[in-house]
C-alpha positions in Angstrom: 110.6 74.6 87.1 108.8 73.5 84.1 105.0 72.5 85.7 104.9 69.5 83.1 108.2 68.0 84.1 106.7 67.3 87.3 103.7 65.1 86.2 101.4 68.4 86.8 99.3 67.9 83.2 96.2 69.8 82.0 93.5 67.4 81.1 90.4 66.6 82.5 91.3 65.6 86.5 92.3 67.2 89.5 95.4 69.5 88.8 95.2 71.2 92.4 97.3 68.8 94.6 100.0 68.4 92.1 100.1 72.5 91.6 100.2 72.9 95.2 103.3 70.1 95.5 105.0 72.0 92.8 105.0 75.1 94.4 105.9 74.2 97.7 109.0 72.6 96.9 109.9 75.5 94.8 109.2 78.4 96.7 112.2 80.5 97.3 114.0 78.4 94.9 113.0 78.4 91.3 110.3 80.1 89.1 107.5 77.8 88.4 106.4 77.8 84.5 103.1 77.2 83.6 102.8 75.7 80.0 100.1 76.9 77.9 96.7 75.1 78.8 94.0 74.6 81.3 94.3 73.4 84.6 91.1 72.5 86.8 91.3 72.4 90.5 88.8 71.4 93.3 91.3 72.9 96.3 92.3 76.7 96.8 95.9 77.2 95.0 98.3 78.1 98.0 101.0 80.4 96.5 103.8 80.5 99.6 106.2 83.2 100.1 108.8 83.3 97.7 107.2 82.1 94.6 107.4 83.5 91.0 104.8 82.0 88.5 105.2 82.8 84.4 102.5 81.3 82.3 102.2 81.1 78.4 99.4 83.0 76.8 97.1 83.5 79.3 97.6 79.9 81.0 94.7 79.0 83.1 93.5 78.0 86.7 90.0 77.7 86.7 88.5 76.8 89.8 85.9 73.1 90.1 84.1 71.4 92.2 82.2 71.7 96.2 85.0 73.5 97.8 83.7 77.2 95.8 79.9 76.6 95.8 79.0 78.0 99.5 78.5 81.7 99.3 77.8 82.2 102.9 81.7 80.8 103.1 83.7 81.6 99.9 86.9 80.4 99.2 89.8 82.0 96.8 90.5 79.5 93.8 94.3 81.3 93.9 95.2 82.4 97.3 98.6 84.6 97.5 99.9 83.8 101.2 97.9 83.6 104.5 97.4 86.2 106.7 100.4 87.7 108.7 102.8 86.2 105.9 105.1 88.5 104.2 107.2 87.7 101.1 107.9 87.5 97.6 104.9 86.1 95.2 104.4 87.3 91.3 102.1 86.1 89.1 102.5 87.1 85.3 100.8 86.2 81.9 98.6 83.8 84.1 94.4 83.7 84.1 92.1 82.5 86.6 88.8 81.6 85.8 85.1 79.6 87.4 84.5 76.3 85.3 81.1 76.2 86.4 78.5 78.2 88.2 80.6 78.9 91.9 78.7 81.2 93.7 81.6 80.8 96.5 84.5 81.2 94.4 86.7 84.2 95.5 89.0 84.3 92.2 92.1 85.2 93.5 93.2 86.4 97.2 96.1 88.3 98.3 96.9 87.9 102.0 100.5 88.2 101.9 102.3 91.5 103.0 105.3 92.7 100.6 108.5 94.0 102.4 109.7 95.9 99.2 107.4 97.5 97.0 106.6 95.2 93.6 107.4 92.2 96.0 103.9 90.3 95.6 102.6 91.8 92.2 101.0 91.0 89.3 101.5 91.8 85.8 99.0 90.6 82.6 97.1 88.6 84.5 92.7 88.3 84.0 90.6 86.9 86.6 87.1 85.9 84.0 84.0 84.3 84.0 82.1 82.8 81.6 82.2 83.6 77.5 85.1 81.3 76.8 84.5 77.8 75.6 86.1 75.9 78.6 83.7 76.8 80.8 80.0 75.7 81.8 79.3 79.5 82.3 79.0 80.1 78.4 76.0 77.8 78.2 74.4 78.0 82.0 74.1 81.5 81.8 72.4 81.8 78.9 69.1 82.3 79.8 68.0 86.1 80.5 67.2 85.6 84.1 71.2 86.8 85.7 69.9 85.5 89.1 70.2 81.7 88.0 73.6 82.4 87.1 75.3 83.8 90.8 78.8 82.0 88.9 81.1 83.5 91.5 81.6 85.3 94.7 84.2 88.1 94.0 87.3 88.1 91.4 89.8 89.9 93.5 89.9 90.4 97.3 93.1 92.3 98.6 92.4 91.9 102.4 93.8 94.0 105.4 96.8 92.2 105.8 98.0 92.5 101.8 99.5 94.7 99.8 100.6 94.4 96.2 101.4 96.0 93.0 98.9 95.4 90.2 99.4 96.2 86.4 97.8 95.2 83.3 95.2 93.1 85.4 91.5 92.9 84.2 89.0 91.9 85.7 86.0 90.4 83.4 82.4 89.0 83.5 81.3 88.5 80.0 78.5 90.2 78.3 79.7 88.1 75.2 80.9 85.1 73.8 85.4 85.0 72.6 85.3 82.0 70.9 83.5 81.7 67.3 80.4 79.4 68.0 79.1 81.5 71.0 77.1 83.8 69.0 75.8 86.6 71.1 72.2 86.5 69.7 72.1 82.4 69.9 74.1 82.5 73.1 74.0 85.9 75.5 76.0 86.2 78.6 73.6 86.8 81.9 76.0 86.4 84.3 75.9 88.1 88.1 79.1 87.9 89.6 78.6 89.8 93.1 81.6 91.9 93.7 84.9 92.5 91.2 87.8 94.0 93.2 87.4 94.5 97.0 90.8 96.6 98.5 90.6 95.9 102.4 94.7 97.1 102.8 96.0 99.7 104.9 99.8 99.1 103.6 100.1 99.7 100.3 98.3 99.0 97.0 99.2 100.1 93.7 97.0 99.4 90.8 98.4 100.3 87.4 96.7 99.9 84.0 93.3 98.1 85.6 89.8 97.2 84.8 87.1 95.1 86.3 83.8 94.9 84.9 80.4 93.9 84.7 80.1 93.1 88.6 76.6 93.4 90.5 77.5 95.4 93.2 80.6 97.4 92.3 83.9 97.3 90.1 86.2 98.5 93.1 85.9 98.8 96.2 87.7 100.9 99.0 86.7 99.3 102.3 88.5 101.0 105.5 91.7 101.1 103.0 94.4 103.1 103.0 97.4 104.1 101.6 95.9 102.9 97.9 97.5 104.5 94.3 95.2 104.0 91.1 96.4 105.0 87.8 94.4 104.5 84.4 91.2 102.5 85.8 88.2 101.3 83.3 84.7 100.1 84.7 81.4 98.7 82.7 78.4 98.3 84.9 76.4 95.0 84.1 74.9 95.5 80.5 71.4 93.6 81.8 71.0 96.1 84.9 68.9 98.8 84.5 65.2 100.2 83.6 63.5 96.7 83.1 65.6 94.4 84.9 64.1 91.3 86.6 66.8 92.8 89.3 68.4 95.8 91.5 71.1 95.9 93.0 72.4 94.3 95.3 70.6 91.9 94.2 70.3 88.7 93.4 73.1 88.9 95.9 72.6 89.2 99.7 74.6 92.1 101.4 77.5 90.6 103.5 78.2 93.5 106.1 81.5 91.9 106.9 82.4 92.2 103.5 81.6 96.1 103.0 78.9 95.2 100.5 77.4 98.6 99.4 73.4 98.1 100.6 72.1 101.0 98.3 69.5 101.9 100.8 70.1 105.7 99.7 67.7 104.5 96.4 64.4 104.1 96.6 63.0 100.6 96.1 61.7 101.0 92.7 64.8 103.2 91.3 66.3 100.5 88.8 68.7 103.3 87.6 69.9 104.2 91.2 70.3 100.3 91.7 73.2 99.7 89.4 76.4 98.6 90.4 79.0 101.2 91.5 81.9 101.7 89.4 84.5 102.8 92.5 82.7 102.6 95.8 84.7 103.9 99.0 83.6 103.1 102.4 86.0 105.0 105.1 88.8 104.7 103.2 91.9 107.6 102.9 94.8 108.3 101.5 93.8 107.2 98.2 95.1 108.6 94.8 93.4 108.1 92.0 95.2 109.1 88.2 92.6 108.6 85.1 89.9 107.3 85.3 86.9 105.8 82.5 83.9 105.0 84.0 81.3 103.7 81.4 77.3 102.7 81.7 75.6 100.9 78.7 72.1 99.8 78.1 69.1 99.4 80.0 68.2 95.1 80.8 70.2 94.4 78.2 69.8 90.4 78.1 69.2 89.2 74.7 72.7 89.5 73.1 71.8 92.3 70.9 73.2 95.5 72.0 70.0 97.9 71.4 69.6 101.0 72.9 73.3 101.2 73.9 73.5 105.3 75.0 70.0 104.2 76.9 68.0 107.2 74.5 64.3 105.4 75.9 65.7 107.3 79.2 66.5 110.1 78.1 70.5 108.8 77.6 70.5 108.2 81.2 71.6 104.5 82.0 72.5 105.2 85.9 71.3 107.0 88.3 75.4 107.7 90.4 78.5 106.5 89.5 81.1 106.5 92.0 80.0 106.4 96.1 82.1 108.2 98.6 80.7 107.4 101.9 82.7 108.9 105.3 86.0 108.7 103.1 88.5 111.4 103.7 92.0 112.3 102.1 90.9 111.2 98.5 92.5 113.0 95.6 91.3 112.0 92.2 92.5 113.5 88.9 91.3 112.8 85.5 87.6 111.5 86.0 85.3 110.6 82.9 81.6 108.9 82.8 79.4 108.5 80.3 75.1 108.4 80.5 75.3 108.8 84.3 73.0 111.8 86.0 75.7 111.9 89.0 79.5 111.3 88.5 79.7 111.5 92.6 77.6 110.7 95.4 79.4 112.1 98.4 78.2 111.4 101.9 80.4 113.2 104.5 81.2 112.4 108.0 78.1 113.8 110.6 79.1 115.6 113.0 79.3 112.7 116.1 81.6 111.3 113.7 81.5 108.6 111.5 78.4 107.8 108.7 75.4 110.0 108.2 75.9 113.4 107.0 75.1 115.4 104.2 75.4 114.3 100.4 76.9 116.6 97.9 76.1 115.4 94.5 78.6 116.2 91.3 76.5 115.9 88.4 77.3 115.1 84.8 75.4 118.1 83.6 77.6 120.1 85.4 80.5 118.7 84.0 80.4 117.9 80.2 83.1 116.4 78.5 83.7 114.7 75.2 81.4 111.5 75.7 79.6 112.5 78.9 80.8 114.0 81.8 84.7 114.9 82.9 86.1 116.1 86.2 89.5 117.6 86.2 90.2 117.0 90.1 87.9 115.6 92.8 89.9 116.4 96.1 88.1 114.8 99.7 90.2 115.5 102.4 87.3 115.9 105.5 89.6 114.4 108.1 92.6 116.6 107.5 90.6 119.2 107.4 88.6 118.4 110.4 91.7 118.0 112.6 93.3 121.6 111.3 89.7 122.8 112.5 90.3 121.5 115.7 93.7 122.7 115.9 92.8 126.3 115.0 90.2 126.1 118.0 92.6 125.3 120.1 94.8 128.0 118.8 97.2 125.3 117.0 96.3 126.6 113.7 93.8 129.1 111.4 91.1 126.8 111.3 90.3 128.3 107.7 92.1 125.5 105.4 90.8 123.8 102.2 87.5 124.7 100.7 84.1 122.7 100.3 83.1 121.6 97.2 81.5 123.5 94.4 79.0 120.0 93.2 75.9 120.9 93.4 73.0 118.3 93.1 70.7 118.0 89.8 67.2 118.8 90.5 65.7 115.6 89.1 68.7 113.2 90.6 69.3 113.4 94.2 68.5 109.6 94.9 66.3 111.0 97.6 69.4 112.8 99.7 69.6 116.1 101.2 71.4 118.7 98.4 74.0 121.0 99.1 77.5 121.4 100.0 78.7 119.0 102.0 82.3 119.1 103.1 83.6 117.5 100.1 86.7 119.4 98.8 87.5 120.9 96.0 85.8 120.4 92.1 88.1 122.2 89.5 85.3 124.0 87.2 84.3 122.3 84.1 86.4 124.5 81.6 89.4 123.4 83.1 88.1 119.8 83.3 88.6 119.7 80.3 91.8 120.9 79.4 93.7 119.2 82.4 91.7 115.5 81.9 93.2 116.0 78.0 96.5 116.2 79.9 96.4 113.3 82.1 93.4 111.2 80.6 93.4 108.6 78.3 90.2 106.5 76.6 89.6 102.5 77.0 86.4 101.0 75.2 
């Protein structure tokens, strides 16, 4: 089904009633094409089980309008099923994008469960805001202050009733201008998107050739997920975070507990390099895999377009304080880990011994664990619970008790956010020397 041929046109008016016409009356029955162009809507885009969408070039949904502004209520601009729906839907060569400052809008949504693996996927597809000339982003968010420029809720939201394949998605907020006339010295890109990709599944979620940037409070996020594969994944924390921001995360966003938000409370108040955005946070997640991984910081307040100070040297080439958060997760196994001008690569908090959040932090510092640009970590392997329940079993005289080993991270002297040092029960850290000959093996480099 050619999207034109049914009077769907991309100009200036509503396109979202006639996209969601279109798609109802082909779902099960015919691919729906999406003709190079823009298309505005004011209404969340309903994709129902058993659609296929192709676009041309990067053809664009970019979200309009009342319906997105609430951030105390967001709403998805694309929405992939409704909860308890299971199905077919795959999106390809598509992008999704804010037309506007949306502090509501939830990019795109993915409620719908997949009965075969690949089943509800996506493949080329960005979710982006601001630095593209379509948009009212580019020039509202100019200014250096990022708070006046909240331009959208989340880009991806996988909830607890999805699961999907993802490959060759990214996930952008602009720190500069694409098309020719937004200069980034004339016209810089302050923009605070408060969350990138939130994973809420416990079926399965495979995310293949990835990247989300620039978010506020985190790039990825693992809340109460399971059964979640990540290969090749690239992160930027926000270029204008930092040593003399006007802000710290989380904000200028409010934490929403019912959406995991990270509350950074382990940082002190004044820590502006503690108060950066996580690149993968995980919040009683497990079974998770994670293959390669590039985890990059940038700058200190970076806000005037100019890109000084990139490796941050005024701090002694220290842009962030910890990098990835692992808080009560267990059965985590991460291979191929690289960060650049970070003091920790992992802040671990373990379970406490009632159970649940609270107990000690082991911290895995980039010191420790040099590699090529900054810091690289063959194998980060977090299994408590397993471990926990062999324990229990060898106490009851169902097993040794003895299995796995804690971790060898040790804390930095100078960068322990405040936490307790040590060992927590954190699994196994291959030693730097063969850090760096495995991540050669499995690793590969994004800028």
């Amino acid at each position: 089904m050619h999207l034109l041929s049914d009077k769907c046109a991309s100009d200036q008016h509503d396109d979202g009633p006639a996209i969601n016409a279109i798609l109802r009356k082909n779902a099960g029955c015919k691919v729906v094409f999406f003709p190079q162009g823009i298309y505005q809507t004011r209404e969340t885009i309903y994709v129902p089980p058993g659609s296929r969408i192709v676009g041309e070039v990067f053809s664009t949904i970019t979200g309009l309008g009342s319906h997105f502004t609430d951030a105390s209520h967001p709403q998805s601009i694309v929405r992939l099923g409704n909860p308890g729906e299971k199905g077919v839907a795959q999106l390809s060569d598509m992008l999704i994008s804010v037309g506007d400052v949306l502090p509501g809008a939830v990019l795109l949504e993915i409620n719908m469960a997949a009965p075969q693996p690949g089943d509800v996927g996506l493949w080329n597809t960005v979710l982006r805001v601001g630095g593209s000339n379509d948009t009212l982003v580019n020039t509202k968010c100019s200014a250096p202050d990022p708070g006046a420029c909240k331009a959208a809720f989340a880009l991806l939201h996988i909830t607890n009733t999805g699961s999907a394949y993802l490959e060759g998605v990214w996930g952008w907020v602009a720190d500069h201008g694409l098309d020719p006339h937004l200069n980034p010295s004339t016209n810089p890109q302050n923009i605070a998107v408060g969350r990138g990709a939130l994973i809420e599944s416990t079926a399965s979620v495979w995310l293949v050739g990835t990247s989300f940037e620039h978010c506020v409070m985190y790039q990825y996020s693992l809340h109460n997920a399971s059964n979640v594969y990540v290969a090749l994944q690239q992160t930027e924390s926000p270029y204008w975070q930092g040593v003399g921001s006007p802000y710290s995360a989380p904000a200028p966003w409010d934490v929403n507990p019912a959406y995991g938000d990270p509350t950074f409370s382990h940082c002190a108040a004044g820590d502006a390099q503690c108060r950066r955005a996580w690149a993968q946070y995980m919040l009683s997640s497990k079974n998770v895999t994670i293959h390669g991984s590039a985890l990059w910081v940038f700058f200190n307040s970076m806000r005037d377009g100019l890109l000084g100070d990139a490796n941050c040297a005024a701090t002694g080439e220290v842009c962030q304080r910890n990098l990835v958060g692992i808080d009560d997760a267990s059965s985590t196994f991460w291979y191929g880990l690289a960060t650049k001008a970070v003091d920790n690569i992992v802040w671990d908090r373990g379970a406490s011994e009632e159970g649940g959040r609270g107990g000690n932090v082991t911290l895995t510092t980039q010191r420790g664990n040099k590699g090529a640009w900054g810091g690289v970590v063959a194998a980060y392997l977090r299994d408590v619970g397993e471990r926990k329940k062999k324990k229990m079993e060898g106490d009851n005289g169902g097993g040794s008790g003895d299995e796995g080993r804690e971790s060898d991270a040790k804390g930095s002297p100078d960068g322990d956010d405040g936490q307790d040092e040590g060992k927590a029960d954190a699994g196994c850290l291959l030693a730097p020397g063969w850090s760096l000959l495995i991540a050669g093996l499995v690793f590969w480099f994004v800028i």
